[in-house]
Backbone as a ProteinNet text record, in pm:
[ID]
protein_1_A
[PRIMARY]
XXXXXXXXXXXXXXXXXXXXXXXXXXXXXXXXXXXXXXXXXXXXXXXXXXXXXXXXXXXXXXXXXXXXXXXXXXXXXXXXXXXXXXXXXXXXXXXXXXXXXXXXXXXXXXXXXXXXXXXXXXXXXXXXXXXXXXXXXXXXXXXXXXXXXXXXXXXXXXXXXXXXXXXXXXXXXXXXXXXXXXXXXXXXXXXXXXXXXXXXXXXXXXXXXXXXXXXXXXXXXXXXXXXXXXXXXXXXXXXXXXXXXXXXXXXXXXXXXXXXXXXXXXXXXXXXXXXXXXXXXXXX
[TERTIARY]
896	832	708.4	715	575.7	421.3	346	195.6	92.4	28	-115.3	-205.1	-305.7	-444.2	-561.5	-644.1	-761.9	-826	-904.8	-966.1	-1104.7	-1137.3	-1300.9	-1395.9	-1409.7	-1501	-1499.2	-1416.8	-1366.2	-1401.6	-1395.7	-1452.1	-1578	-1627.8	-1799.6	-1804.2	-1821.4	-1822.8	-1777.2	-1712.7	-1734.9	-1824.9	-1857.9	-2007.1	-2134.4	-2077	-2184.9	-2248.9	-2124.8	-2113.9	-2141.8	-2127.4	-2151.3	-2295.2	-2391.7	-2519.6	-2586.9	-2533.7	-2639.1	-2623.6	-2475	-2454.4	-2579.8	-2632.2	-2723.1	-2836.4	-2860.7	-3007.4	-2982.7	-2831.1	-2833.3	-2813.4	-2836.7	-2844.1	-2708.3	-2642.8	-2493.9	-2395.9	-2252.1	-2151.4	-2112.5	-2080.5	-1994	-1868	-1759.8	-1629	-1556.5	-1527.8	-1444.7	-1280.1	-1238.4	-1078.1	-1070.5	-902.6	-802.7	-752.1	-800.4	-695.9	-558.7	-494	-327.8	-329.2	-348.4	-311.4	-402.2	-465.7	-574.6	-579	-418	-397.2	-430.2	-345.5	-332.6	-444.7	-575.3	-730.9	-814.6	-741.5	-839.8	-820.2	-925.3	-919	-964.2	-822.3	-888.9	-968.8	-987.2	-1106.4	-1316	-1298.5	-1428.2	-1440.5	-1327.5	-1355	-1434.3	-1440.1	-1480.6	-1641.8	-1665.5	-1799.1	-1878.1	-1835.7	-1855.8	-1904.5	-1842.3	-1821.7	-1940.6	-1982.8	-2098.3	-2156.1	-2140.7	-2222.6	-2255.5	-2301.3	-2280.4	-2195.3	-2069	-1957.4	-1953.6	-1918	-1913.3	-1790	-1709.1	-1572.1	-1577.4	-1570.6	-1580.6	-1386.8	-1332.9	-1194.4	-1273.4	-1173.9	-1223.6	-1078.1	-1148.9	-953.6	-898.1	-972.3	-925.8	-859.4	-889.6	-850.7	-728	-646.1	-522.1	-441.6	-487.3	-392.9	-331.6	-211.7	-143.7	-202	-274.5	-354.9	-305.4	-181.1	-105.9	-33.6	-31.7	10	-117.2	-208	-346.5	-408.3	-444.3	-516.2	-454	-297.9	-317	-351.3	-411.1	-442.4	-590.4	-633.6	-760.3	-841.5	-797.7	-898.3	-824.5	-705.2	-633.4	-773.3	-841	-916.9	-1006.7	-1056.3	-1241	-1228.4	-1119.2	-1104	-1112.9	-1069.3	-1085.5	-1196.9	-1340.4	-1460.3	-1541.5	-1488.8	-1557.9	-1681.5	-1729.5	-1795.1	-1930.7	-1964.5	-2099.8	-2030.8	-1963.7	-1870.7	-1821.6	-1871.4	-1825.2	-1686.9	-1716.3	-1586	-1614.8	-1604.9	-1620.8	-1496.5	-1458.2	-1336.5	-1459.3	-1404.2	-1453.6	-1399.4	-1443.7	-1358.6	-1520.3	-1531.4	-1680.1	-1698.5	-1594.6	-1610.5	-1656.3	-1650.7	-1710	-1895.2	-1931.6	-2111.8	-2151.8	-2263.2	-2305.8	-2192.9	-2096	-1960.9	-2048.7	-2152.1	-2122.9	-2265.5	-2365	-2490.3	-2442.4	-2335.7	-2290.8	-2268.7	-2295.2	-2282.7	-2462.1	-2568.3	-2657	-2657.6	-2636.4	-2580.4	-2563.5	-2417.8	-2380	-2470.4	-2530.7	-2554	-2691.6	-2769.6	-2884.4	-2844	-2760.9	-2702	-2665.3	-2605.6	-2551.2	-2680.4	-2804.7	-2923.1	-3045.3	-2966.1	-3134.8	-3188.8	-3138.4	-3214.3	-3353.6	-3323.1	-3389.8	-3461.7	-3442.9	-3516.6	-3622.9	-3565.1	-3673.9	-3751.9	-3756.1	-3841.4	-3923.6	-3916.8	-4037.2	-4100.9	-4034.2	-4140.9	-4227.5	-4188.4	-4249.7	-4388.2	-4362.5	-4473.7	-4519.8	-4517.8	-4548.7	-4552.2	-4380	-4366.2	-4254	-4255.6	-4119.9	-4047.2	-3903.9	-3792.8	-3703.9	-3650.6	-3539.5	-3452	-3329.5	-3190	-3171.9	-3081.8	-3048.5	-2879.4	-2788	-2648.9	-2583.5	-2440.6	-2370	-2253.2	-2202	-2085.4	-1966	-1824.8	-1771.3	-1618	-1518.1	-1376.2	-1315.6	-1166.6	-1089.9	-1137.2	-1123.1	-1095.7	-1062	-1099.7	-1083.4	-1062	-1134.2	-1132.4	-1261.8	-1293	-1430.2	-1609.3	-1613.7	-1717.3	-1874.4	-1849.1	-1934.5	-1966.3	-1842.5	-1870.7	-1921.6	-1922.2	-1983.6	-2125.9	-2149.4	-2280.8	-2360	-2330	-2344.9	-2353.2	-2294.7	-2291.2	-2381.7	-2392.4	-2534	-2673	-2670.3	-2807.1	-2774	-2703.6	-2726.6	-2715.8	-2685.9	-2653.5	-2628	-2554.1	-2497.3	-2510.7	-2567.3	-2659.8	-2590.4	-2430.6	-2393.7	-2254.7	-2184.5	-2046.5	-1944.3	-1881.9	-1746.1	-1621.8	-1484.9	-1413.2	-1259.7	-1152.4	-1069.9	-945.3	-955.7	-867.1	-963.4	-908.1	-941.3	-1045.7	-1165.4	-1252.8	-1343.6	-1412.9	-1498.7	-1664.9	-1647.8	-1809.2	-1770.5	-1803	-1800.6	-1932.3	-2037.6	-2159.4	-2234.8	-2354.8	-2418.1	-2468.7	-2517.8	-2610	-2652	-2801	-2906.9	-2925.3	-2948.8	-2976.4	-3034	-3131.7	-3212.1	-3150.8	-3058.8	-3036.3	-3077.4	-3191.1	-3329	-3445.3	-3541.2	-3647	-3646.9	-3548.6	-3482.7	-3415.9	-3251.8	-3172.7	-3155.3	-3123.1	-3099.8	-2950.6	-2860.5	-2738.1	-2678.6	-2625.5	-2560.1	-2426.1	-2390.6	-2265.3	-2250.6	-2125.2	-2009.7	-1913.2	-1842.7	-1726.4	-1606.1	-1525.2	-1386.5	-1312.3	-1302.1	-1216.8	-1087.3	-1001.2	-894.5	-884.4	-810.7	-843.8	-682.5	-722.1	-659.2	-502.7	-447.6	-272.6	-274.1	-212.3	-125.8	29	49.6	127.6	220.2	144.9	256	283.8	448.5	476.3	416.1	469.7	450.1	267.4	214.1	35.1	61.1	82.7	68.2	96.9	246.2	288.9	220	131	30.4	-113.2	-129	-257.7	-244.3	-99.4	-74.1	-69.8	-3.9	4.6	-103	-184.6	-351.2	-432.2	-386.2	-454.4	-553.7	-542.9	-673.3	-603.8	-523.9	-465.1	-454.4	-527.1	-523.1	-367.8	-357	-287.6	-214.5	-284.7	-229.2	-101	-140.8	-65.6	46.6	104.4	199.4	288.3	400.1	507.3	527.2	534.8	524.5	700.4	817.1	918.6	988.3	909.9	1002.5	875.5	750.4	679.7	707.8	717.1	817.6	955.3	1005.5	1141.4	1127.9	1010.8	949.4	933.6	857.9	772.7	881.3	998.1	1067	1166	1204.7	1255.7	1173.1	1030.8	942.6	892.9	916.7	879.9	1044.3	1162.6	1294.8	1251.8	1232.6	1204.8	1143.5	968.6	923.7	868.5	860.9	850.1	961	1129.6	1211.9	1204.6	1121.6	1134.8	988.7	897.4	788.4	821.1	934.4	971.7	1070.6	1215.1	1238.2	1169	1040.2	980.6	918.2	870.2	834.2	896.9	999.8	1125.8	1218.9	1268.6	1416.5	1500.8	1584.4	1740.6	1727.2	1734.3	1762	1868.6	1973.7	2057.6	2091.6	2024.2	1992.3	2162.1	2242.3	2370.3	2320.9	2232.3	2175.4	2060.5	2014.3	1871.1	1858.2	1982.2	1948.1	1891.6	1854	1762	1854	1951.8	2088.1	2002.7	2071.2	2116.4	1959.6	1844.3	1734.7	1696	1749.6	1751.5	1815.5	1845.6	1931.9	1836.5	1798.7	1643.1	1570.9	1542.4	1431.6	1511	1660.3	1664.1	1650.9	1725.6	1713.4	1569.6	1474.7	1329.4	1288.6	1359.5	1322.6	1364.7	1457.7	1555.6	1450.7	1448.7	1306.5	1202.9	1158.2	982.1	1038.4	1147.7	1217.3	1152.4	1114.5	1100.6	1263.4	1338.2	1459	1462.1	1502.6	1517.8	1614.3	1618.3	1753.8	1887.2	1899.6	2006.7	2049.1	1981.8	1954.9	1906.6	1833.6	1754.4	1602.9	1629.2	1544.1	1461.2	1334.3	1198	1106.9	1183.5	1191	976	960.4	807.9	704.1	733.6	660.9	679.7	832.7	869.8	801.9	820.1	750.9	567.6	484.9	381.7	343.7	473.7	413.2	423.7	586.6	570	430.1	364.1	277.5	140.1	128.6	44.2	9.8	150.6	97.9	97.4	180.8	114.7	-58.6	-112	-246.2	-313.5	-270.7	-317.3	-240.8	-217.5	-164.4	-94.8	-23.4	100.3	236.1	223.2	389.3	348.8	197.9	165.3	74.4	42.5	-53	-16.3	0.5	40.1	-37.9	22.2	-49.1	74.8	46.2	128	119.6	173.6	149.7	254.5
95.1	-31	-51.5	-200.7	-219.1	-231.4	-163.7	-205.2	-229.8	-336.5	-332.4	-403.8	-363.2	-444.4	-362	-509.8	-481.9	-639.5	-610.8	-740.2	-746.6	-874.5	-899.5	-791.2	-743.4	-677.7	-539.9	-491.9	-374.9	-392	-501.5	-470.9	-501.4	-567.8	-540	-405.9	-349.6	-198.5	-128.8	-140.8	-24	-101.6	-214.9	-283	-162.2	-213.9	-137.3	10.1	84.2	208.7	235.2	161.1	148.7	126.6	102	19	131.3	195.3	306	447.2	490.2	635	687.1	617.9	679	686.5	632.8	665.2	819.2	854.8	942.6	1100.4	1193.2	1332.8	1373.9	1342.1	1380.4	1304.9	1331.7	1243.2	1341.4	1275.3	1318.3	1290.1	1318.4	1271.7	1299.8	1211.4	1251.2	1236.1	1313	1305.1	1376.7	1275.5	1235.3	1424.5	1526.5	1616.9	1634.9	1507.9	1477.7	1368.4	1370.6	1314.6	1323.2	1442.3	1445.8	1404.6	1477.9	1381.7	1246.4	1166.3	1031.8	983.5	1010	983.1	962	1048.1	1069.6	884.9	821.8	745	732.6	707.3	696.3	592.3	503.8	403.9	502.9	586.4	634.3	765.2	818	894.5	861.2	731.5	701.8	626.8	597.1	553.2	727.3	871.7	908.3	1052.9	992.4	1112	1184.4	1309.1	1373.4	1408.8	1356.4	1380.2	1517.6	1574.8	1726.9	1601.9	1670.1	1600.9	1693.1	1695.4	1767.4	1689.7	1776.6	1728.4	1761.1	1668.8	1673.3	1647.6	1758.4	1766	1779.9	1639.1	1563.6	1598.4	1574.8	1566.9	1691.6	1851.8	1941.7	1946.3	1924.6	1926.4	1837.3	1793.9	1724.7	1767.2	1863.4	1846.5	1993.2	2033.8	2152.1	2254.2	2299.5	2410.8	2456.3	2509.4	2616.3	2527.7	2386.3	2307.8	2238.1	2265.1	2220.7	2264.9	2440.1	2537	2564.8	2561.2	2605.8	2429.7	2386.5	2243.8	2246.9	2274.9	2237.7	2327.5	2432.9	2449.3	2360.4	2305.5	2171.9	2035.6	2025.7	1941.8	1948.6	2078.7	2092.8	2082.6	2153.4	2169.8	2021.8	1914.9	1785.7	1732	1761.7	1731.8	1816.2	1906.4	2003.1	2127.2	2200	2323	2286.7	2123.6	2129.4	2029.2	2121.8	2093.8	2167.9	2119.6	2247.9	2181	2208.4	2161.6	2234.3	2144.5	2143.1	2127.4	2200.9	2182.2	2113.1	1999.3	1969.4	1891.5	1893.8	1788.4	1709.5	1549.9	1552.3	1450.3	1465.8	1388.5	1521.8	1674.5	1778	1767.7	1780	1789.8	1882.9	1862.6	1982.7	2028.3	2010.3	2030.7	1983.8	1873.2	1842.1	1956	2019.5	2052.1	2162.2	2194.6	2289.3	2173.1	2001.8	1933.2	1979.2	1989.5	1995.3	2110	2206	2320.5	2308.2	2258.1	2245.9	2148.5	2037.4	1908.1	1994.9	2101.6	2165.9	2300.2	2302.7	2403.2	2345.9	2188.3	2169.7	2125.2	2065.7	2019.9	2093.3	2235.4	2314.9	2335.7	2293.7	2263.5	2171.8	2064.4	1960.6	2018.5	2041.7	2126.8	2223.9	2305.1	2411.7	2363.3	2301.9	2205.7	2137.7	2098.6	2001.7	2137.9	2208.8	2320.4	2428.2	2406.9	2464.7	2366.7	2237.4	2138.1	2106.6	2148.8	2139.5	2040.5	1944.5	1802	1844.9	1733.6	1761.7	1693.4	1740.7	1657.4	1590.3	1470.8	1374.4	1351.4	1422	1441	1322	1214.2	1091.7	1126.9	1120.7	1107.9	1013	981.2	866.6	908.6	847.1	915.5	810.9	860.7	742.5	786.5	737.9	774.6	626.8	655.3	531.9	520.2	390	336.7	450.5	463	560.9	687.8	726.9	890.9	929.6	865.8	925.6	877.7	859.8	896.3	827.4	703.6	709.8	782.7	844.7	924.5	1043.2	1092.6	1213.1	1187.4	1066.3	1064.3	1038.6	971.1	1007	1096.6	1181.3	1363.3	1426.4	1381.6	1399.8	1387.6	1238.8	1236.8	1284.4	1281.1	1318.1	1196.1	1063.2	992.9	870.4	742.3	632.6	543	579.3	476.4	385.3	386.7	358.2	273.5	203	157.5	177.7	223.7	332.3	255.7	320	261.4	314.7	297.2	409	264.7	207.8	135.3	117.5	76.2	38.4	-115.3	-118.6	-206.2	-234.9	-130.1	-148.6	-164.5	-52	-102	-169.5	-257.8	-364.6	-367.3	-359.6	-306.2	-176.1	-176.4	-13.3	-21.2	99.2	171.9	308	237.8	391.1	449.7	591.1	622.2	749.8	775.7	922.3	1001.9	1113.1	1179.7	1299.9	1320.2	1374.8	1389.1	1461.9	1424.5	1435.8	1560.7	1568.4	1525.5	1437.4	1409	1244.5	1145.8	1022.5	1017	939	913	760.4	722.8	596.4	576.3	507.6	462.9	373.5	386.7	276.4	253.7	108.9	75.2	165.2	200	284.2	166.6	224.4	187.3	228	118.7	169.4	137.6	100.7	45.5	-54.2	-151.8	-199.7	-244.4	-150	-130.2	14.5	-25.4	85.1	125.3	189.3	143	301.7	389.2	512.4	482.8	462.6	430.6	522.8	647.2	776.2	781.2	745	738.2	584.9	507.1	366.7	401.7	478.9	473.3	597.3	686.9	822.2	765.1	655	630.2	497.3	421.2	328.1	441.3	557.2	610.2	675.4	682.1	738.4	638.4	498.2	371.2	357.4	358.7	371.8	207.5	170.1	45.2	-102.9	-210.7	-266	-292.2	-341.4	-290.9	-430.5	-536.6	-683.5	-692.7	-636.5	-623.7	-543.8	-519.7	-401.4	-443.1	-435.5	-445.8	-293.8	-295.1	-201.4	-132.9	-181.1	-242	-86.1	-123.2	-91.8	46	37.7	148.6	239.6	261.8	333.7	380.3	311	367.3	477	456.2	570.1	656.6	668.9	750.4	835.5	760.2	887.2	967	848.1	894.8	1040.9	1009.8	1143.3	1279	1214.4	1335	1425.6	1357.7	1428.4	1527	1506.8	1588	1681	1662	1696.7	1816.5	1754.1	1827.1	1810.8	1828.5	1809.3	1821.6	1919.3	1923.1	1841	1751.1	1685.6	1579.2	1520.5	1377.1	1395.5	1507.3	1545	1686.3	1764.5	1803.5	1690.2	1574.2	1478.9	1371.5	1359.3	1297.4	1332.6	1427.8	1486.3	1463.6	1566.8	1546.8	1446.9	1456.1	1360.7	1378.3	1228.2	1244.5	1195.2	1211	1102.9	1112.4	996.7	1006.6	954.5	1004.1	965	912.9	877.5	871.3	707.3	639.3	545.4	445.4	329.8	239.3	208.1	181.4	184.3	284.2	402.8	545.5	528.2	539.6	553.9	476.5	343.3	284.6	353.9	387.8	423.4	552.4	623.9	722.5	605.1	512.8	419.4	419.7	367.7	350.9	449.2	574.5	674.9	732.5	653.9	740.7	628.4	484.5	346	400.1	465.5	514.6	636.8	734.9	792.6	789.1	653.5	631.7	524.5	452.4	339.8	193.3	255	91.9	4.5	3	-70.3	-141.6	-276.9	-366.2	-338.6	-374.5	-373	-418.6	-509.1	-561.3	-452.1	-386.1	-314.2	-337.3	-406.5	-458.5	-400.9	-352.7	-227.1	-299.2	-263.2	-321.6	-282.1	-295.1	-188.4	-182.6	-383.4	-342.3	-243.4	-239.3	-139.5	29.6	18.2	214.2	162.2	106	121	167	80.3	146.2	219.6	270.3	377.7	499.5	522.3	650.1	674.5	564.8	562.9	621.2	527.2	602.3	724.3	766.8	879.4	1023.8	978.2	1053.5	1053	936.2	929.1	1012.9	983.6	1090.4	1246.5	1235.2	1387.1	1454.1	1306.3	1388.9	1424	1417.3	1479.6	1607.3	1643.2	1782.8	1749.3	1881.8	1914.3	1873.5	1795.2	1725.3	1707.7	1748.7	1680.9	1694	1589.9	1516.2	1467.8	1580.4	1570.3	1535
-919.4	-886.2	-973.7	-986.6	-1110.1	-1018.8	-1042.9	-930	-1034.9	-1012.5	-1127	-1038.9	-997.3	-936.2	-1019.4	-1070.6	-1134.1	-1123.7	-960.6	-969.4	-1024.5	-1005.1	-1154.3	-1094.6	-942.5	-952	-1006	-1053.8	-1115	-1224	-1286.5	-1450.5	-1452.2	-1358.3	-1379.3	-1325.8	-1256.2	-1256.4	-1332.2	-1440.8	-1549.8	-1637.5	-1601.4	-1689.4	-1678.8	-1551.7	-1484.5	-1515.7	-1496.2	-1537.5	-1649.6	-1764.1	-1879.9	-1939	-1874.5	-1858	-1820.9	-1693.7	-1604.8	-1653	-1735.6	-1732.5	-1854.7	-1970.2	-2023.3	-1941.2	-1841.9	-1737.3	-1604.7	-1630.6	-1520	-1586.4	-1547.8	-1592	-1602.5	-1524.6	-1487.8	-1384.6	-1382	-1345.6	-1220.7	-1082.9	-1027.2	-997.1	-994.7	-1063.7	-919	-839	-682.7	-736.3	-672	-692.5	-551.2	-543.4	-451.5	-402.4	-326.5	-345.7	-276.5	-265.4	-223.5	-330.9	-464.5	-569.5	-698.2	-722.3	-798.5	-940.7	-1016.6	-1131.6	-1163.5	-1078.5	-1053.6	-1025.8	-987.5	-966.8	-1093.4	-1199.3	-1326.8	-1374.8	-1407.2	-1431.6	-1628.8	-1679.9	-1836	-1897.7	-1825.4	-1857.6	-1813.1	-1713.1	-1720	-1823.8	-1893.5	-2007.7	-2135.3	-2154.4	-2266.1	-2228.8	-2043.6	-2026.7	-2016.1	-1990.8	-1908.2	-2031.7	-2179.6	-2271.4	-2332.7	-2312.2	-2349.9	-2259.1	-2075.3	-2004.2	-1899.5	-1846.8	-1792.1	-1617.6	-1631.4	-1496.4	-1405.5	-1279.5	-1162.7	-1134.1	-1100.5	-1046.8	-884.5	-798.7	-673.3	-616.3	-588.6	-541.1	-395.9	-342.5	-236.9	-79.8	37.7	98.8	133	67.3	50.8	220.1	321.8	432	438	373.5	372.3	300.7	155.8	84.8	55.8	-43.6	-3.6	-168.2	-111.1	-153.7	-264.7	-235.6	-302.7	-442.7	-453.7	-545.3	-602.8	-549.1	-604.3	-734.5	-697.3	-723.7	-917.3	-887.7	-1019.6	-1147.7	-1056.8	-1204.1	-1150.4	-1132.7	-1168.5	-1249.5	-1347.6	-1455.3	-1550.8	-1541.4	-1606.8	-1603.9	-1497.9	-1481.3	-1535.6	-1464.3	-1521.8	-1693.3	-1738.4	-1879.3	-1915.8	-1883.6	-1952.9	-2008.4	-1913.2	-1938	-2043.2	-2044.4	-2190.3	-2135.7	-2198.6	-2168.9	-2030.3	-2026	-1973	-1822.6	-1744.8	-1595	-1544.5	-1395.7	-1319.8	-1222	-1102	-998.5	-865.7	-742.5	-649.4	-531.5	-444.5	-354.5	-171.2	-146.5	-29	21.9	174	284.5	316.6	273.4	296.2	402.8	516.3	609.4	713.9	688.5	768.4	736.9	853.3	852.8	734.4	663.5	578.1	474.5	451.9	354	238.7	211	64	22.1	110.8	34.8	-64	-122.1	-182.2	-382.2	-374	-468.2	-485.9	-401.4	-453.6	-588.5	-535.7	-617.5	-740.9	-764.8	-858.2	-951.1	-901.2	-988.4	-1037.1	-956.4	-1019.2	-1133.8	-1108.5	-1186.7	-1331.1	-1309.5	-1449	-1520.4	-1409.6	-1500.3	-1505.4	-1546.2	-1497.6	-1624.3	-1699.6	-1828.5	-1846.4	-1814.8	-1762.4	-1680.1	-1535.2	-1413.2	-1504.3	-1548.2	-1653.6	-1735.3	-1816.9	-1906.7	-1804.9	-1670.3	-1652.1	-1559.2	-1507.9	-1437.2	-1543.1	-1676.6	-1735.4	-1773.4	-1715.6	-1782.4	-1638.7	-1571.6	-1385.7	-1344.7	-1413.3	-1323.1	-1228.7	-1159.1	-999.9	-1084.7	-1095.9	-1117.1	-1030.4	-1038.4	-973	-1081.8	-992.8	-1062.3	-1044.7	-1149.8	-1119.5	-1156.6	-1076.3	-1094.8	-1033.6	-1172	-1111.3	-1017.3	-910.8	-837.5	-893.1	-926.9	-968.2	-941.1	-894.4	-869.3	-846	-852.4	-711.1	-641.2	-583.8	-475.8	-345.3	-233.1	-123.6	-152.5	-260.9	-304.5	-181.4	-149.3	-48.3	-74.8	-196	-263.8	-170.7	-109.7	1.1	92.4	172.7	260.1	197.5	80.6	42.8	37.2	-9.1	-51.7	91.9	169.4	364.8	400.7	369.4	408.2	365.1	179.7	147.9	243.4	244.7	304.9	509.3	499.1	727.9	775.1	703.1	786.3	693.2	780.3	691.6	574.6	466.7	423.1	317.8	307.5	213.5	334.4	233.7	376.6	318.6	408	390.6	454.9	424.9	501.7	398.6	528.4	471.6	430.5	345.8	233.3	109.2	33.9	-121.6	-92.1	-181.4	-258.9	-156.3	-33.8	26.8	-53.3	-129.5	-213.4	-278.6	-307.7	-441.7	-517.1	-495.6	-582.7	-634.7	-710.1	-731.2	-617.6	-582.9	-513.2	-512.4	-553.4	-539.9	-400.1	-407.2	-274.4	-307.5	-259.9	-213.3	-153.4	-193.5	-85.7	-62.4	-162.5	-143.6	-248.4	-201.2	-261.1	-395.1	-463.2	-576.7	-654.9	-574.9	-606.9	-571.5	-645.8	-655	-688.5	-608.2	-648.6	-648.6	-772.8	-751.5	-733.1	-649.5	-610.3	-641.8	-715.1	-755.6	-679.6	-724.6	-664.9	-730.6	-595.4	-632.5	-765	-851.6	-1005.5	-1068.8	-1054.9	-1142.4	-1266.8	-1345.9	-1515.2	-1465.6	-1636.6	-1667.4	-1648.1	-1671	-1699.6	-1608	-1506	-1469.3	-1508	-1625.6	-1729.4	-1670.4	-1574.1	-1530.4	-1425.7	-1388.9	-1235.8	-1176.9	-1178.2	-1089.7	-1070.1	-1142.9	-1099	-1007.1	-1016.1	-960	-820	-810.1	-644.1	-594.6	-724.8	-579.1	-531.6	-631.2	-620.2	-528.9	-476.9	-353.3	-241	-272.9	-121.7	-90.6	-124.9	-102	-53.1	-67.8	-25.4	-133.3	-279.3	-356.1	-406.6	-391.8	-411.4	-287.2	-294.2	-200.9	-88.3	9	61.5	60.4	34.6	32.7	-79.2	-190.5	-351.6	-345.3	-220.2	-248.2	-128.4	-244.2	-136	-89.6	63.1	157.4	167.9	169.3	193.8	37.6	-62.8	-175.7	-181.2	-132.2	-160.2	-74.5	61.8	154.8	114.4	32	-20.1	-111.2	-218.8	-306.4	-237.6	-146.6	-82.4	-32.8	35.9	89.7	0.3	-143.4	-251.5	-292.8	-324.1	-364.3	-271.4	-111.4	-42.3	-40.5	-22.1	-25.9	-153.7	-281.3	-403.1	-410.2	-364.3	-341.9	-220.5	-78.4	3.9	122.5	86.6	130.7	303.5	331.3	501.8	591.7	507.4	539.4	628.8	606.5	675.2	799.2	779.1	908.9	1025.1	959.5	1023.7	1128.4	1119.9	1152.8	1244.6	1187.1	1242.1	1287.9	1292.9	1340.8	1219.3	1210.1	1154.6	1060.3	931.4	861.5	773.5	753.7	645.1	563.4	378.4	274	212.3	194.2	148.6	-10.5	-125.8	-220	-233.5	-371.6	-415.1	-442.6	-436	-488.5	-313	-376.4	-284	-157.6	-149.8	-60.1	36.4	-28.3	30.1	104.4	68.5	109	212	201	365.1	469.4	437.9	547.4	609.7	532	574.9	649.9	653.3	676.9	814.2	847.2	939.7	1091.4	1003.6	1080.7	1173.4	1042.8	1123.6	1173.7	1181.1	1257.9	1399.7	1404.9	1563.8	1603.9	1545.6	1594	1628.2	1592.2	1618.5	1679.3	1759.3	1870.5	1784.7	1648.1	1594.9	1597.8	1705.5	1683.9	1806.4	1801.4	1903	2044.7	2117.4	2231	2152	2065.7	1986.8	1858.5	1863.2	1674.5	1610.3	1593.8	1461.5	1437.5	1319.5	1282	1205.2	1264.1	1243.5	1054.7	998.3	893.4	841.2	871.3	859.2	880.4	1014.7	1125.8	1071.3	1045.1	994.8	881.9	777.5	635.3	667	704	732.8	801.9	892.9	1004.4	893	778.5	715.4	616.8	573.5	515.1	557.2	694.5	751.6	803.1	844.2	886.7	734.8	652.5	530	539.7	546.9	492.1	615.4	723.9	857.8	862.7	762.5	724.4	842.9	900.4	1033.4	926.1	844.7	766.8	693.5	753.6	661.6	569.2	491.9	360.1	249	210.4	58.3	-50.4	-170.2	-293.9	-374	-463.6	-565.7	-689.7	-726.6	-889.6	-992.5
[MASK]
++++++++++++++++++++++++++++++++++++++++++++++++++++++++++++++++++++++++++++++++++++++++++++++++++++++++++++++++++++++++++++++++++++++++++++++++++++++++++++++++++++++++++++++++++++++++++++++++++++++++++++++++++++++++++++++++++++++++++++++++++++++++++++++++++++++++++++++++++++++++++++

């Protein structure tokens, strides 16, 4: 299926980004961890190049560990010698003071030079990912409490924002960003089933059909652990309804007459991926 959303406020935000990253010390880079590939966004490589990055692998509480672990020195390696990488769930209390860490670690250069001249330093970093990678709520976690607005679909921030999230550290938040051309299916439909894609732009109908096309492949026992008994008679779009209907009769999305509510199953399998009732997933 073809997916492309890149509305205007997205390209002022890599204006944006473009404007502020020479004023900040370093990048924090949130990724999806139930789709972390599919998160890298190649439009902030080229705002983002030279800078000391912190890779914030986000979600870790959703996603399946054991398919994670071996790509991410795949990751950190992208940004070059001056980046580190972070594993967190940053909707847990206190989970993120472990970014202080790192972001002093990558600028203790800076840090050293002004204590040798006996000024206080303020780390200024940009936070920047997709759409519902988290990156508000981290920076909330940061400070102990709300100061930024959050919310679990795609294009809730739409502006910057500075924020103190301490006396040290200054962080700006951006709006979640995708680029241009989503020109790889397989990134288009991980980065719809993560919700980093608005939810209006997508047919639900043909993205549910993927979804169960890629979890059969993928994590073959995720959907009838969930559902009961399932039986795919092929891969093609046919055959795959018929999955749709089966888990329509399971979750009683079916009428007194028969008629299978296919709306209702399409976003219920979705959802409950994103509520991580079909399990630990990531998707690469």
């Amino acid at each position: 299926m073809v997916i492309n959303w890149f509305p205007g406020h997205m390209t002022k935000a890599l204006r944006t980004m473009q404007a502020e990253v020479k004023n900040v010390d370093c990048v924090v880079y949130v990724l999806d961890a139930r789709a972390p590939l599919a998160c890298l966004n190649p439009e902030f490589d080229k705002i983002i190049a030279g800078k000391a990055v912190l890779v914030a692998v986000n979600k870790i509480d959703l996603c399946d560990f054991e398919k994670l672990e071996p790509v991410l020195p795949q990751i950190k390696a992208r940004f070059g010698e001056n980046a580190d990488l972070v594993l967190l769930n940053s909707t847990l209390s206190g989970s993120g003071k472990k970014i202080f860490e790192k972001i002093e670690h990558l600028c203790h250069e800076k840090i050293a030079r002004n204590q040798a001249k006996g000024i206080s330093t303020i780390i200024r970093a940009m936070v920047i990912g997709v759409p519902n990678c988290g990156k508000s709520t981290l920076i909330n976690n940061l400070c102990g409490k709300a100061k930024t607005i959050t919310g679990d679909k795609a294009g809730v921030t739409r502006g910057k924002q500075w924020v103190a999230v301490s006396k040290n550290v200054h962080l700006l938040d951006t709006p979640g960003t995708l680029y241009p051309n989503l020109a790889d299916e397989k990134t288009a439909r991980y980065l719809a089933y993560v919700g980093s894609i608005k939810t209006e732009v997508l047919d639900f109908g043909e993205l549910a059909i993927c979804f169960v096309r890629d979890m059969l492949a993928q994590y073959p026992n995720a959907l009838s652990d969930r559902y009961g008994a399932l039986t795919a008679q092929g891969t093609d779009n046919f055959a795959l309804a018929g999955v749709l209907e089966q888990i329509a009769t399971a979750r009683h999305f079916v009428s007194k007459g028969g008629e299978v509510d296919y709306d209702r199953t399409c976003f219920a399998i979705l959802d409950d991926f994103r509520k991580s009732r079909l399990g630990k997933i990531t998707l690469l």
